[in-house]
N, C-alpha and C positions, 0 to 999 in steps of 0.2 A: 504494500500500500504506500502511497505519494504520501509526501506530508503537507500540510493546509498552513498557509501563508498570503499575506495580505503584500501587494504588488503593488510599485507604481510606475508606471512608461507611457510612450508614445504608442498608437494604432500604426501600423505601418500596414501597407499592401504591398505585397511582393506577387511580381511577375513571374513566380518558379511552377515550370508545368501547368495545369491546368489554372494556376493562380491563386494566392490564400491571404488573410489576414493575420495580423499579427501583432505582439506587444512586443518591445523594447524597451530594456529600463533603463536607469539613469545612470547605469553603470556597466551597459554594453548588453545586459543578459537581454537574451530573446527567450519570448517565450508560445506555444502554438496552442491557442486555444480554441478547445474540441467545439464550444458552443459561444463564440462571441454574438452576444446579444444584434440585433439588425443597428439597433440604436448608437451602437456604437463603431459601426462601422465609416470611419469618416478618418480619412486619412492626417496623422497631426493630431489630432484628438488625445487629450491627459487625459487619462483615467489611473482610477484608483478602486483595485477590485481583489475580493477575499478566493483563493484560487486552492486547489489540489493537485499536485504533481500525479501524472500518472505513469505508469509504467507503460513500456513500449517505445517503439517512432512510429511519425508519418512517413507518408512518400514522400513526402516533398523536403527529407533531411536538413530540420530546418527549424531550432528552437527544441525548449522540452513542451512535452505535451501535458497542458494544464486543462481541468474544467473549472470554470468559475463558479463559484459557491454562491457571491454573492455579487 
């Protein structure tokens, strides 16, 4: 099991493969989340969101793979 941590970075979109959203935080970490809300999809966008690591990769080798809790 991931452990639950509360995040804070930029929305980034990257153009890898089919194309995906993403966080980056303020200190380089990327991170791939499985269920970014629609709302927050908006490139440049702070957010600040309560997250669980999870176990595994994507395909698109790119970030660790979080779900947002909150």
């Amino acid at each position: 099991m991931g452990k639950n941590k509360t995040i804070t970075g930029i929305v980034v979109y990257k153009n890898i493969g089919m194309g995906f959203w993403g966080i980056e935080g303020l200190k380089g970490e990327q991170w791939l989340p499985v269920n970014l809300p629609k709302s927050m999809e908006q490139e440049g966008k702070r957010v600040t969101v309560k997250i669980k690591e999870l176990d595994g990769e994507s395909m698109f080798m790119w970030g660790t793979m979080v779900q947002i809790m909150e």
